[in-house]
C-alpha positions in Angstrom: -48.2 -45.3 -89.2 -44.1 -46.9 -88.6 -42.1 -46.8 -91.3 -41.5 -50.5 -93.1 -38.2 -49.0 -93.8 -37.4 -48.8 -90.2 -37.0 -52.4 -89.7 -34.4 -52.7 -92.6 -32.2 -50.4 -91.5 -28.7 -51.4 -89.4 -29.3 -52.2 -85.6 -27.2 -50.3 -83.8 -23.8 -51.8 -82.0 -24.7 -53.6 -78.9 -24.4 -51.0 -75.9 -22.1 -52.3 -72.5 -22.9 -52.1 -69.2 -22.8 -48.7 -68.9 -24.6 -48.0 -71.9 -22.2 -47.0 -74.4 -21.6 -48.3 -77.7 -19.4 -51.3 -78.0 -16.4 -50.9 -80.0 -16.3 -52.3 -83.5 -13.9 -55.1 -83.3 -13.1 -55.5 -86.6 -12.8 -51.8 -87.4 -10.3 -51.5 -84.1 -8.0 -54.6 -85.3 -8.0 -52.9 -88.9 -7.1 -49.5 -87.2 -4.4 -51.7 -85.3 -2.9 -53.4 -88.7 -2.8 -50.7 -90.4 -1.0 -48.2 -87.6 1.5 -50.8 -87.4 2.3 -51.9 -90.9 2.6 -47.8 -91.6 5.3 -47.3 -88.8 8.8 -47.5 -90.8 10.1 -50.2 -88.0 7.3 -52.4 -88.6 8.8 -54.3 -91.5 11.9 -54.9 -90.0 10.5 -55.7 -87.0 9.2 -58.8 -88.4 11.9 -59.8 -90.1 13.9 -59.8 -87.1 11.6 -62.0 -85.5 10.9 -64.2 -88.1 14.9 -64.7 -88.5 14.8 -65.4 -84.5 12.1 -67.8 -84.8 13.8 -69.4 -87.8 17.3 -69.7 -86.9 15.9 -70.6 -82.9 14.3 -73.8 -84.8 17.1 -74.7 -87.0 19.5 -74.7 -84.4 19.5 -75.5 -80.4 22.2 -73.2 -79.8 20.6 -70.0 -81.4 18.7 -69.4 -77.9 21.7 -70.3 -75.7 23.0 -67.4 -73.1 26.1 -67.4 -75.3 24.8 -66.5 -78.0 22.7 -64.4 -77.4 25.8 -62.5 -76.1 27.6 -62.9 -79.5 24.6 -61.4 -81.5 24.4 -58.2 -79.3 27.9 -57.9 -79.2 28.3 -58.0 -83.0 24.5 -56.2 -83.1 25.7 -53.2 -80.8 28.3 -51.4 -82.4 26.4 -51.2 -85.8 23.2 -49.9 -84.1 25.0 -47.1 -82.0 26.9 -45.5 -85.2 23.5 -46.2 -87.0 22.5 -43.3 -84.7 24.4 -41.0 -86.5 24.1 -42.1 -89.7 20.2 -41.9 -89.6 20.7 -38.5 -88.3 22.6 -37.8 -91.1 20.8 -39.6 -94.0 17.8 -37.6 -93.0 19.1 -34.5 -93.2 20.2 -35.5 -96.3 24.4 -36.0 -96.3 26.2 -39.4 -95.6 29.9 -40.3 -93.6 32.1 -42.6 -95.1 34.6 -42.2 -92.7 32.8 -43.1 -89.4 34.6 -46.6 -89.8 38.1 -45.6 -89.9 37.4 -43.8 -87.2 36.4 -45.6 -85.4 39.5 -47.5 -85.9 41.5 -44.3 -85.2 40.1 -43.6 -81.9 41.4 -46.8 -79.5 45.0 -45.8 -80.6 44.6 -42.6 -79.6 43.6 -44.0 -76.4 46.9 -45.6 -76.3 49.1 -42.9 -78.0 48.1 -40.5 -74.8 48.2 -43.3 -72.2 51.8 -45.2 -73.2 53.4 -42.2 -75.2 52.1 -38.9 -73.8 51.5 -40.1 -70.2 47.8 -38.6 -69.7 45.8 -40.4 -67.2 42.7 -43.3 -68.3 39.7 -40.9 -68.4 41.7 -37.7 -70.2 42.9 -40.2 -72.8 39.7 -41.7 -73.4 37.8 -38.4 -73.6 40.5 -37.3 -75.5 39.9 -40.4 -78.0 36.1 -39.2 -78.4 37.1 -36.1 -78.9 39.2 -36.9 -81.9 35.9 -38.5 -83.4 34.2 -34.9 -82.6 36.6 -33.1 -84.6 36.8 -35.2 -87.5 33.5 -35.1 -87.8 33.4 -30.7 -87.5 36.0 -30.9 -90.1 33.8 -32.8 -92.2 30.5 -30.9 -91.8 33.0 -27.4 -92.6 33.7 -28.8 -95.4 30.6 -30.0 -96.4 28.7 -26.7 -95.1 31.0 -24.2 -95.6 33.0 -25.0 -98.8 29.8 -26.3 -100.3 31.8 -29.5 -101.3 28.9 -32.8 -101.4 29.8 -35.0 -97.9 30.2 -37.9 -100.5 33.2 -36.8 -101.5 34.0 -35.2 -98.6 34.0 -38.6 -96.2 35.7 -40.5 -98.9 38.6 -38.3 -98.8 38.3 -38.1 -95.1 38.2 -42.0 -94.9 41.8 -42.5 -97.0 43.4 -39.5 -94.7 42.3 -41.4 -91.6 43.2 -44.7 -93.0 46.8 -43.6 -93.9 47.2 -41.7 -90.0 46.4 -45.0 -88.6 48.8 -47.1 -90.6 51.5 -44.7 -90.9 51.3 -44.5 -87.0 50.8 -47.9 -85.8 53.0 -49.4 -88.4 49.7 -51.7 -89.4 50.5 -53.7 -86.2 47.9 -53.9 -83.4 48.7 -52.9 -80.2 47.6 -53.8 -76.6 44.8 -52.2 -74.8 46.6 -49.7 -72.2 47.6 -50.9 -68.6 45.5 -48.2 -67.0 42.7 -49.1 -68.9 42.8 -52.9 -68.7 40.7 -52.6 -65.5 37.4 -52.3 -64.3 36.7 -49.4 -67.0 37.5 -52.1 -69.4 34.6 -53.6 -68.3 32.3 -51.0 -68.4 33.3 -50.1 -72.0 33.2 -53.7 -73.5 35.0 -56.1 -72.0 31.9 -57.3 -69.7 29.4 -59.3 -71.9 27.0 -57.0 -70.5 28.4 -53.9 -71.7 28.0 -53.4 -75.2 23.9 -54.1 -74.9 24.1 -51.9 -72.2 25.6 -49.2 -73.8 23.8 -49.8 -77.3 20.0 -49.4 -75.4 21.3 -46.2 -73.5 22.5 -44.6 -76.8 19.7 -45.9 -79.2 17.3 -44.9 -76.6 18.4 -41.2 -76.0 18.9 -40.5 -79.4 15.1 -41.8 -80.4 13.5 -39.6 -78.0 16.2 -36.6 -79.1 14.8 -37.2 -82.9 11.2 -37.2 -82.3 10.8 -35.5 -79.0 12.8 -32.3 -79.4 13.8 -29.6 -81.9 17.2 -30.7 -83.1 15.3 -33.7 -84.4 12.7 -31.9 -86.1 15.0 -29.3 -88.1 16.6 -32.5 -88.9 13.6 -33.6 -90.6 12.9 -30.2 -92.1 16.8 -29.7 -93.5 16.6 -33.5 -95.3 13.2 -32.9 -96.3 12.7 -29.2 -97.6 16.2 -27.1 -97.5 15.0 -24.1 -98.6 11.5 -24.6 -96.8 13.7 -24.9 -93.8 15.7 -22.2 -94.6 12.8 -19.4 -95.3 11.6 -21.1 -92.0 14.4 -20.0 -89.6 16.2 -23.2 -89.2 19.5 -23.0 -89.2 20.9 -25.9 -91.4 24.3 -25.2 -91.2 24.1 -25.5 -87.2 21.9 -28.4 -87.4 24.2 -30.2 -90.7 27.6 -30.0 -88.5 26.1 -30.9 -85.8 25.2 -34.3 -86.8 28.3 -34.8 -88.7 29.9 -34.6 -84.9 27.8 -36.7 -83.4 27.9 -39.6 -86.1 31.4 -39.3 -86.0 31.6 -39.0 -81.9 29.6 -42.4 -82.0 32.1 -44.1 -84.7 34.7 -43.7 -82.4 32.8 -44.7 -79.2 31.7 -48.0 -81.2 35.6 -48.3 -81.8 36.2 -48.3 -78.3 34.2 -50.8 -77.2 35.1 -53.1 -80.2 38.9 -52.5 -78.7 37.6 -53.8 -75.2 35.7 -56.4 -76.7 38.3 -58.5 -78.3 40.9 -56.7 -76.0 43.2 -55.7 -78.6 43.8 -52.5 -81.0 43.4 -53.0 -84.6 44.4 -51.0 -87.1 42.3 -52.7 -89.9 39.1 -52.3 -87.3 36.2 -54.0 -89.7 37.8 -53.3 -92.4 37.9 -49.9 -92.4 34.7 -49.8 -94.1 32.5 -52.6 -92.7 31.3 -51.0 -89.7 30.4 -48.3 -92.0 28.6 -50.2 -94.7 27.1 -52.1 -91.8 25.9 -49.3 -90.3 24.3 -47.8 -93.4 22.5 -51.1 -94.4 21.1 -51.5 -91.3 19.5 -47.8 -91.4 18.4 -48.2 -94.7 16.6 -51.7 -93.7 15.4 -50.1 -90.5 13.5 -47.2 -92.5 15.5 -44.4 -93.4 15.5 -43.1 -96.8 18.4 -42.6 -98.7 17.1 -39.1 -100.4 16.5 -37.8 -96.9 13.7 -36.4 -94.7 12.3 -39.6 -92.8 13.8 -41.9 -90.8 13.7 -43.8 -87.6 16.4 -44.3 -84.8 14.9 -47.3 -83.7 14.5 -49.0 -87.3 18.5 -48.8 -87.8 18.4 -50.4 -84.2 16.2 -53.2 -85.6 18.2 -53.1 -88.9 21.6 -54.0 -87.1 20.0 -56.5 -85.1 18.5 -58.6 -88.2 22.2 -57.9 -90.0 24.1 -59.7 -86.7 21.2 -62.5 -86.8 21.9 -63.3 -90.4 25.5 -63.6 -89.7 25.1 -65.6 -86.4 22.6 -68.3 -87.8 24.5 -68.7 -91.0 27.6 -69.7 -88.6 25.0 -72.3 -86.6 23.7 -74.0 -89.5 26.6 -74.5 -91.5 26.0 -72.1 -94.4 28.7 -70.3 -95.8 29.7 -67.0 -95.6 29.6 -65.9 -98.8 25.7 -65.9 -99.8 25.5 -63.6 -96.7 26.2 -60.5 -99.4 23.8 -62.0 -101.5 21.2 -61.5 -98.5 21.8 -58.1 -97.7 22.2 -57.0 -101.1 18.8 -58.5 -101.3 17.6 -57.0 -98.1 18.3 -53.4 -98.7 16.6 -53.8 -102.2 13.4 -55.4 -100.2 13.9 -52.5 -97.7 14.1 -49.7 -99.8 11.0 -51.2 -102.0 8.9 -51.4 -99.0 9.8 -48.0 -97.8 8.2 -46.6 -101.1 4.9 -48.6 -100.5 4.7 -47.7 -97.0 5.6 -44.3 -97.9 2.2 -44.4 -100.3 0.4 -45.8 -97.2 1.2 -42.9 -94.9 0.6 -40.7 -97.8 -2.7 -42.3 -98.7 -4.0 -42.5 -94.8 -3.5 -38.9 -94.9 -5.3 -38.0 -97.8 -8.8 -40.1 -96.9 
C-alpha cells in the first residue's frame, strides 16, 4: 500500500533536456552575492561606480574624453605606489618616505643628465635605482637593527626631504633635453601613458601576490611571523624585499608625475600627499592596517574612487576643503567594512 506521506514530500527540481537537475536559481544568485560581497574589492568597487554614476549625472563633463584623462592621470600614480604599500601593509611594516622619493628621483634624472653628462636611459635607470636603495636602506634598518619602519620612514622621509631642497635650492627645474623627447611620452607626457603604465604595473603585481610564492610568504610574514618563521620562510628576505619595490615604484610614480606636468618639483605632492594618498587608497581598497590580507587590485580601486572624489568635487562646484572630511570618512567606512567582511569570510568558512 503507497505511502500518504509520499505525496507530501518536496518534488524534485525540474530535470533539463538532458535529464539533469536544474540549477536552483535562487540558491546560485545567493552563492553569487555572497562570493562577491566577501571579496575585499567588492566594496570599493561599488563605490567607485556609484561615484561615476553620480558625478556622470551631476555634471556633463564628468564622461568627456578629457576628463576621463584627468582622473587616470591623477588616479595612476597613487595606484602604482599603492602596489608597494599593500605589499608592505601586509606584511606588516609601512613607508613614509615613498613620497619624497618620489620627489627625489626626477632630479636625479637631471643631476646625471645636465651635471654628470650620463646618457637618457643610464640616468633614468639610475633615478630608479636611487628609489631601490632607499628603500634597502630602509628594510636594513627595519630588519636588521630591529628599529619599527614607522620610525624608520619618518626619519627617512626628513633626510630625503632635506637632499632635495638642499640640492635643488627649492626651485624646480626643467625636464632634461635628452629626455624631452619621445621617451617623454612614453613615461607621461602622452595622455595615454600613465593608464598605460598604471594597468601594466597594477596587473603584474596582482598576479605576483596571489599567483606565486613571494606573495604568499608575504601573507604568511604579516599574518603569523613566527608561524612563518618555524615554517621556513624567510621574512627578512621577503620584508626588504618589499621595502625596495615600494620604494622603486615611489620613484617611478615621481617620474611620470615629472613628465606629466613637464617640470621637476621639489615639493612633488607635498612631500607626503602621494604617500597619504597612496595609503588611503589601500586601506579603502581592502588592506588591513594590522597586516596579513590585502588586495593589489582593491588599492587600485581605492586610488581610482580617491581621484573621482577630487575630480567631481572640481565639476560641481564644491569646495575643496570637505574633500578631507570625505576621506577621513571613507577610510573609517573602509576599515569598518573590512571587519564585517572579515566575519563573513570567517563565518563562510566555519559552516
Amino acid at each position: 500500500m503507497p505511502d500518504i506521506s509520499d505525496g507530501l514530500r518536496e518534488s524534485p527540481a525540474p530535470a533539463d533536456v538532458a535529464g539533469r537537475p536544474a540549477p536552483d536559481r535562487p540558491r546560485l544568485l545567493r552563492r553569487v552575492r555572497d562570493g562577491f560581497l566577501r571579496r575585499r574589492e567588492a566594496s570599493v568597487l561599488v563605490v567607485a561606480l556609484a561615484l561615476g554614476v553620480y558625478f556622470a549625472s551631476a555634471s556633463e563633463a564628468f564622461l568627456t574624453g578629457d576628463n576621463m584623462v584627468n582622473i587616470t592621470q591623477a588616479a595612476a600614480p597613487a595606484a602604482i605606489v599603492a602596489c608597494g604599500i599593500v605589499l608592505l601593509l601586509v606584511s606588516g611594516e609601512i613607508d613614509l618616505s615613498v613620497g619624497v622619493v618620489a620627489a627625489l628621483a626626477p632630479f636625479m634624472m637631471h643631476y646625471a643628465i645636465d651635471f654628470w653628462g650620463i646618457p637618457a636611459v643610464p640616468a633614468i635607470l639610475l633615478a630608479l635605482l636611487t628609489g631601490t636603495v632607499i628603500g634597502l636602506g630602509n628594510g636594513f634598518v627595519t630588519v636588521v637593527l630591529k628599529v619599527p619602519s614607522f620610525i624608520t620612514t619618518l626619519g627617512t622621509f626628513y633626510l630625503v626631504t632635506g637632499i632635495v631642497l638642499t640640492t635643488s635650492g627649492a626651485y624646480p627645474a626643467e625636464i632634461p633635453v635628452p629626455v624631452d623627447n619621445q621617451i617623454g611620452q612614453w613615461l607621461g607626457a602622452a595622455p595615454w601613458a600613465h593608464l598605460a603604465w598604471a594597468l601594466v604595473i597594477v596587473a603584474f603585481f596582482h598576479v605576483l601576490f596571489i599567483r606565486t610564492r613571494w606573495g604568499l610568504h608575504t601573507i604568511s610574514v604579516g599574518g603569523n611571523l613566527l608561524g612563518a618563521q618555524e615554517a621556513g620562510v624567510r621574512v627578512g628576505r621577503i620584508k626588504m624585499g618589499n621595502f625596495m619595490i615600494a620604494s622603486t615604484l615611489g620613484a617611478f610614480a615621481g617620474l611620470l608625475e615629472a613628465f606629466r606636468v613637464h617640470t621637476i618639483d621639489p615639493n612633488l605632492g607635498g612631500g607626503t600627499g602621494l604617500m597619504f594618498t597612496a595609503v588611503s587608497a589601500a586601506v579603502i581598497g581592502g588592506t588591513a592596517l594590522a597586516g596579513g590580507s590585502g588586495t593589489i587590485i582593491g588599492g587600485a580601486l581605492g586610488a581610482l574612487v580617491l581621484a573621482e572624489l577630487q575630480n567631481g568635487f572640481n565639476l560641481i562646484g564644491i569646495s575643496a576643503n570637505p574633500y578631507f572630511l570625505i576621506l577621513g570618512g571613507s577610510i573609517l567606512l573602509a576599515m569598518i567594512a573590512n571587519v564585517y567582511l572579515s566575519r563573513l569570510r570567517r563565518a563562510g568558512k566555519t559552516t
